[in-house]
C-alpha positions as a printed NumPy array, in Angstrom:
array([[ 10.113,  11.873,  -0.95 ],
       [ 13.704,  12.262,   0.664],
       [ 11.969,  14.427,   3.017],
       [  9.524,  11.902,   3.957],
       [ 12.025,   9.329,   4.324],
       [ 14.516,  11.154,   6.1  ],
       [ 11.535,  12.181,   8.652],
       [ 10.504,   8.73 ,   9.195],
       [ 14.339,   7.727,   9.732],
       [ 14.298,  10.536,  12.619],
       [ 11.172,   9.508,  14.444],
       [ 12.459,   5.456,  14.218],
       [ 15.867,   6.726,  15.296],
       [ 14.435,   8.846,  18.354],
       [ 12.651,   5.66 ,  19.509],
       [ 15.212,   3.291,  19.307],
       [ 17.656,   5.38 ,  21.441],
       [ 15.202,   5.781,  24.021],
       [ 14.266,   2.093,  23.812],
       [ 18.288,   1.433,  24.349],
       [ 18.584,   3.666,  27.021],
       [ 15.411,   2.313,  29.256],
       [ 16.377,  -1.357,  28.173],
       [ 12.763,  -2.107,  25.862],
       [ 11.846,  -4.954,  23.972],
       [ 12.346,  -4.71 ,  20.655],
       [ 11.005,  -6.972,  17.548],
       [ 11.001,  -7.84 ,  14.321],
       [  7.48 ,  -8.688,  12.07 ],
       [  6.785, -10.521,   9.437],
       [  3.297, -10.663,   7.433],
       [  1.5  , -11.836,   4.446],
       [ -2.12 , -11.62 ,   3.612],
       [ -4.942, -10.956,   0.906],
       [ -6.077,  -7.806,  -0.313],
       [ -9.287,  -6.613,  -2.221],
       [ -8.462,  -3.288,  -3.862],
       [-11.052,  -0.41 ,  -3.75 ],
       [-13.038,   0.743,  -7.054],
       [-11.552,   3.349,  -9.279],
       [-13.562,   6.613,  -9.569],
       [-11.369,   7.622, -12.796],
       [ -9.592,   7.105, -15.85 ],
       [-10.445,   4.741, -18.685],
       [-11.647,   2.4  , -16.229],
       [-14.158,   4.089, -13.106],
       [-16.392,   1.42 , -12.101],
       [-13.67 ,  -1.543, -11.784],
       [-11.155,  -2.78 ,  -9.707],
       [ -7.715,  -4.725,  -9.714],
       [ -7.522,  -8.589,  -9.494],
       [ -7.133,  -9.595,  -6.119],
       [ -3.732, -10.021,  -4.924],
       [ -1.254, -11.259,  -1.891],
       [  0.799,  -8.898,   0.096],
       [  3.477,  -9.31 ,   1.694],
       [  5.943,  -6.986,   4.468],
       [  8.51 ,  -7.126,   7.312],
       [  9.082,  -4.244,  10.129],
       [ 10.81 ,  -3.785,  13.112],
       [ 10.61 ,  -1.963,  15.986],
       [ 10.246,  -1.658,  20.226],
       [  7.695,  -2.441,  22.882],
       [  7.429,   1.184,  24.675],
       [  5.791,  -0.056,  27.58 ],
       [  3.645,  -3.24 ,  28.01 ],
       [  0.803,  -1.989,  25.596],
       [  2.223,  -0.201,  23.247],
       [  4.702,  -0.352,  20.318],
       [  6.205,   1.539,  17.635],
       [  8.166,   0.549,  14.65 ],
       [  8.74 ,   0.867,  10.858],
       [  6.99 ,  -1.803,   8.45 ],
       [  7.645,  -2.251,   4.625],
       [  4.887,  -3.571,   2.49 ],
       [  4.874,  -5.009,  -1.235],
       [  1.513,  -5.225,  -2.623],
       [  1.951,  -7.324,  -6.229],
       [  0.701,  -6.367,  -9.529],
       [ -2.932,  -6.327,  -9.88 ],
       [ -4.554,  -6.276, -13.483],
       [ -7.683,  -3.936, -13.674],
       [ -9.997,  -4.712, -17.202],
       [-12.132,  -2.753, -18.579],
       [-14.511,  -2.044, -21.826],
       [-13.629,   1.473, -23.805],
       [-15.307,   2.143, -27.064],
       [-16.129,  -1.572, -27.308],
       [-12.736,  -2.244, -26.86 ],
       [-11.354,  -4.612, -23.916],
       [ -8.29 ,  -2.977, -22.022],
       [ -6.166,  -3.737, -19.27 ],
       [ -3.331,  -2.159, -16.82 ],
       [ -1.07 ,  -3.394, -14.166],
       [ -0.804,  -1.471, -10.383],
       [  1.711,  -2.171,  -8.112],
       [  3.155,  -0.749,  -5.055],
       [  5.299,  -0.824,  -2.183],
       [  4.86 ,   1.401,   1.052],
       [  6.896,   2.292,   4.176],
       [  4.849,   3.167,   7.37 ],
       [  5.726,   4.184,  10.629],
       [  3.515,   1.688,  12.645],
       [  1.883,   2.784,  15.98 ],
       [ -0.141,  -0.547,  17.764],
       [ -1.799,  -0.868,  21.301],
       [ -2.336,  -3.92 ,  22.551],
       [ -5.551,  -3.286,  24.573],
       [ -5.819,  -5.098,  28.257],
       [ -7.534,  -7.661,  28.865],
       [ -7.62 , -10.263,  32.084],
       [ -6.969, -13.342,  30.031],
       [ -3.741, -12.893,  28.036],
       [ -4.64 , -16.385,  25.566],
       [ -6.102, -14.012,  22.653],
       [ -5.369, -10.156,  23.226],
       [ -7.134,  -7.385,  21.097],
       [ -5.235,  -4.225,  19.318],
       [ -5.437,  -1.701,  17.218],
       [ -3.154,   0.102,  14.986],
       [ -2.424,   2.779,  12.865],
       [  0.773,   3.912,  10.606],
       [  1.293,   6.946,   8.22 ],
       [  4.335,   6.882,   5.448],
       [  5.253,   6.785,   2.015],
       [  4.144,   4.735,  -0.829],
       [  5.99 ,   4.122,  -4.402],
       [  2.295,   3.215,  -6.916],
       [  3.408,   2.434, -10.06 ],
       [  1.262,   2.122, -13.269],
       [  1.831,   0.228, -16.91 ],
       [  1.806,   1.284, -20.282],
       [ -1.285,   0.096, -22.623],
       [ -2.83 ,   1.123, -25.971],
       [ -6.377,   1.291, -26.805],
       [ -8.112,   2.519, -30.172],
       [-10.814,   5.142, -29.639],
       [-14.337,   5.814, -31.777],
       [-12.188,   7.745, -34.034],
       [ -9.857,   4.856, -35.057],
       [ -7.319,   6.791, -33.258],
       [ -4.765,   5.075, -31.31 ],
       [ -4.388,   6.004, -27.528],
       [ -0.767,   5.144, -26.161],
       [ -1.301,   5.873, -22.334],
       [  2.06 ,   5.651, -20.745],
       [  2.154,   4.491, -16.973],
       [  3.95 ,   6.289, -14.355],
       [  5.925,   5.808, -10.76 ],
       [  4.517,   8.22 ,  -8.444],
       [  5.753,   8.795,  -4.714],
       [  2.382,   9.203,  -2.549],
       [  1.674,   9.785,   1.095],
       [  0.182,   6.715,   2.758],
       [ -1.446,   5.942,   5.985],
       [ -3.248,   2.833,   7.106],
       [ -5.85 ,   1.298,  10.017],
       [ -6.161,  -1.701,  12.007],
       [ -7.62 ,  -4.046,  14.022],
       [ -7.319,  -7.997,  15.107],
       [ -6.125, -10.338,  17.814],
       [ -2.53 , -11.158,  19.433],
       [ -1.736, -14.896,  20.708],
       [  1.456, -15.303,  22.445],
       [  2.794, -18.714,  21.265],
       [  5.887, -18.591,  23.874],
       [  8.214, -15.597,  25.217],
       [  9.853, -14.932,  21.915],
       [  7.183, -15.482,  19.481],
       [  3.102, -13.348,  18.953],
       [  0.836, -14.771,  16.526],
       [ -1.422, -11.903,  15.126],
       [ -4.18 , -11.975,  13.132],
       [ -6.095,  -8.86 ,  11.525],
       [ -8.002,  -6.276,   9.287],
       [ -6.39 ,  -3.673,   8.042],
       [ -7.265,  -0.636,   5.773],
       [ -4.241,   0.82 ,   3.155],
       [ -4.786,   4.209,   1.874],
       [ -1.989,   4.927,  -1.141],
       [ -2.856,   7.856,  -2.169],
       [ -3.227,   8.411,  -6.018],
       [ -2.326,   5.91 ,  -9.19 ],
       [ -1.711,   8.347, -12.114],
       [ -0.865,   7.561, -15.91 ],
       [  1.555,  10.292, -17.022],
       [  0.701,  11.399, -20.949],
       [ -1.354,  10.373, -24.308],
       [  0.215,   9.901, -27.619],
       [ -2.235,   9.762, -30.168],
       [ -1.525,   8.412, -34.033],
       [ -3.842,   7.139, -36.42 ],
       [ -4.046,   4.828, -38.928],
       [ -1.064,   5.594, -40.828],
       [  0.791,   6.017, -37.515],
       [  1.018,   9.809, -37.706],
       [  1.731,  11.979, -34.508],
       [ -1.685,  14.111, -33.236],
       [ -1.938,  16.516, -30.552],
       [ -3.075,  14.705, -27.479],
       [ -6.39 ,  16.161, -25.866],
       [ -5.754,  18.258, -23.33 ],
       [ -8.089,  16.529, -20.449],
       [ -6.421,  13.129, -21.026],
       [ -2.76 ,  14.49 , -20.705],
       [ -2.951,  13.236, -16.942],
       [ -5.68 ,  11.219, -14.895],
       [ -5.595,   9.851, -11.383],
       [ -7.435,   7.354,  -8.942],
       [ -7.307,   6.655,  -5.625],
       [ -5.393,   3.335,  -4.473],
       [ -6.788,   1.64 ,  -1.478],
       [ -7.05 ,  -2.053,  -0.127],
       [ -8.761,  -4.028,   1.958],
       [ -6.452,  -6.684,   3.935],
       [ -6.357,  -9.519,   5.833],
       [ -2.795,  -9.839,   7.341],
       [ -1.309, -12.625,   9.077],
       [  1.336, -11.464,  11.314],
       [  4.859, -13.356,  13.077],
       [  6.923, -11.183,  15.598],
       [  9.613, -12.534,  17.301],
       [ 10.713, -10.38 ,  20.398],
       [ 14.066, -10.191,  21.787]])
């Protein structure tokens, strides 16, 4: 991860000192928006997805010419409860996660400047984090799945409309894709009824799905 980081701090560094030496724009973002997570294809619960959620994220960044702009934005996306039905038993589990992105967007031309297409597309880090829950198997067994924090590569894609409400302030509008990489749960403890210790199967000792959402994002970028 400090790799990652220290990577993205480079690039963002790089194009702020050329930004400050050819006198560029810069801004700063702020967003919020829905999101409808993607289906898991694994663990206890393949088939279902997380409660939609809000999101919420800042950035900051420079215009590198009139059209195009780079930056770093931050994004929190909120616990999300997935449900599910194992062994006739009702379970749930919490997701959250935050991501950073380095944020590329194009602002494509267009003869009237009232509402201006772009697209966009960032690649980063993201920090998915999983709960703990407990389930009881066929076997009366109990299953003590223990969440995990995982760092993940992360891109995302983009599209929408730009309104300029005056020289300082853009309106924006949008879709946008978030790939997260994987959600993993960490180990199985497994006791039964008289709360005694039992080896853990070996295919349950880790599992993994794929995080994704679906966004709409409201954006606010003032420019200075």
């Amino acid at each position: 991860m400090q790799k990652k980081l220290l990577l993205i701090n480079i690039l963002f560094t790089i194009v702020m000192a050329n930004c400050e030496a050819t006198e560029k724009k810069l801004y700063l973002n702020a967003y919020t928006g829905g999101y409808i997570a993607n289906k898991f294809n694994q663990l206890d619960y393949a088939g279902k997805r997380p409660k939609n959620q809000f999101l919420f994220g800042f950035g900051m960044g420079a215009y590198l010419n009139s059209n195009l702009s780079a930056g770093i934005d931050f994004y929190h996306f909120p616990s999300g409860k997935v449900k599910s039905l194992v062994d006739d038993e009702q379970i749930s589990q919490r997701f959250k996660a935050s991501a950073t992105f380095m944020q590329l967007t194009y602002a494509i031309p267009v003869q009237k400047q009232t509402l201006i297409p772009f697209v966009s597309l960032g690649i980063g880090n993201s920090i998915n984090d999983s709960s703990n829950y407990r389930r009881i198997n066929a076997n009366k067994e109990i299953l003590e799945i223990i969440g995990r924090t995982k760092n993940q590569m992360a891109f995302n894609f983009g599209l929408g409309l730009q309104a300029k409400l005056d020289d300082n302030l853009m309106f924006s509008l949008g879709y946008r894709h978030y790939n997260l990489g994987k959600i993993q749960t960490s180990s199985v403890e497994v006791t039964n009824t008289n709360n005694l210790l039992l080896p853990s199967a070996a295919n349950q000792s880790i599992k993994k799905a794929k995080l994704a959402f679906n966004s709409i994002v409201i954006g606010l970028s003032y420019i200075f």
